[in-house]
Steps between C-alpha positions, in 0.01 A plus 500: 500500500450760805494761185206282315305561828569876603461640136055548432597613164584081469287357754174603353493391183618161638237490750241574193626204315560259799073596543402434171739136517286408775123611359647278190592226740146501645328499169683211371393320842199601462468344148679167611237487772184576291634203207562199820150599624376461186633167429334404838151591427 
C-alpha cells in the first residue's frame, strides 16, 4: 500500500478518477434533489 502512495505515475490517474466519482456523485444528488422538490410544488 505505502508503494500505491509514493509512486505519481499511480496516484494521478487515481486521483483523476476518484474526482470525476465525486462530480458524478453530486450530479446524481443533484437530480434526486431537483425530482423531491418537484413532487412538493
Amino acid at each position: 500500500m505505502a508503494n500505491w502512495y509514493t509512486s505519481p505515475s499511480k496516484s494521478f490517474p487515481d486521483k483523476r478518477y476518484l474526482f470525476q466519482n465525486v462530480l458524478l456523485k453530486i450530479r446524481f444528488n443533484v437530480i434526486i434533489f431537483v425530482c423531491i422538490l418537484m413532487m412538493v410544488a
